[in-house]
N, C-alpha and C positions, 0 to 999 in steps of 0.2 A: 504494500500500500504506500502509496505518496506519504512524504513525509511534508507533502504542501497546505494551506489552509486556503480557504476563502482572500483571505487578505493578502495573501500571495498572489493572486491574479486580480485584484483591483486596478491595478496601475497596468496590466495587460495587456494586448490588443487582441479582442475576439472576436476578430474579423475571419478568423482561419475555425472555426469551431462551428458546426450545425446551428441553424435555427433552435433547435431544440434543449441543445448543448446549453447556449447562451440564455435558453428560457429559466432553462434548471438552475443555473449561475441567477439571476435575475432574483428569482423566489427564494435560492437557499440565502442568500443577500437579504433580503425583507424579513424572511423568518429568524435571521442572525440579529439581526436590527431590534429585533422586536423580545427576543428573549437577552437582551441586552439591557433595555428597556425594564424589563419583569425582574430580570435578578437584581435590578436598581430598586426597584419597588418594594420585592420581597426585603433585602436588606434594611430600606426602610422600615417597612415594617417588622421584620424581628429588632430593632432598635425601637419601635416604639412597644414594643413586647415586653422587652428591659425596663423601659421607663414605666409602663405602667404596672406592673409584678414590684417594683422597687418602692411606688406609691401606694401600691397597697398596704405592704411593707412598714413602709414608715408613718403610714397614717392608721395602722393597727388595724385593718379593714379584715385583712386576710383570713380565710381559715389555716394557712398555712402557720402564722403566729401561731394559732391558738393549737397548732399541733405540737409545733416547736413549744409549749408552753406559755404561751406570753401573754400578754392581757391582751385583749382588744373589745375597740371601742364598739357600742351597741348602733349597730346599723340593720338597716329594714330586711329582714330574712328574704321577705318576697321581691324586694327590689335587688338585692345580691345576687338570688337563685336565676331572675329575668339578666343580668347583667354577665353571669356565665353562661347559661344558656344559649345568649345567642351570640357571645364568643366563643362559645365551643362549635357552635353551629356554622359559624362565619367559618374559622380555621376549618371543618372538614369540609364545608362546599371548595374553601380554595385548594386546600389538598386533592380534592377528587376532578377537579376543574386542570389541577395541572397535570395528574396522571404520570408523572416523571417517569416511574418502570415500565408503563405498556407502549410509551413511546419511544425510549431507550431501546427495547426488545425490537419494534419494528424499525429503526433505523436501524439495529446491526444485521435483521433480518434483509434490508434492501440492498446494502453493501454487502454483507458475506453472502448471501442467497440461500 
């Protein structure tokens, strides 16, 4: 296998490569762009993951204090349980949204055959 990337042939001339050739280059370009974009995103987002796990934390909210032992302060059970709930909810739509392994599988599937 090439030991080339995509960015290897940017500055290029694919004037010598099929129509189809240069389609493929074109798309894997866009989808490189774009999962570029996402892991910018994701990284955001696991930083604000930190920040908020750290405010719970420090404002006594957690159940994880009160596992660790610690006091914490009296907050709305029903409002807590809705506030996890639909971050647990969020993180496995994006987990199942990104699909990381079954896409990994059919890209080695299209290159190795």
């Amino acid at each position: 296998m090439s030991e080339k990337t995509l960015y290897d042939f940017e500055n290029e001339n694919l004037n010598d490569y099929k129509p189809i050739e240069k389609e493929a280059f074109r798309k894997a370009v866009e989808l490189n762009d774009k999962l570029i974009d996402a892991k910018t995103i994701l990284e955001e987002i696991s930083y604000g993951w930190e920040e908020y796990i750290a405010f719970l934390e420090d404002e006594k909210i957690s159940k994880y204090c009160e596992f660790k032992g610690q006091d914490t302060i009296d907050f709305d059970d029903e409002l807590l349980n809705a506030i996890v709930k639909t971050l647990k909810q969020s993180l496995n739509n994006a987990n199942k949204a990104i699909g990381y392994n079954s896409k990994k599988i059919k890209i080695n599937r299209a290159i190795d055959g």
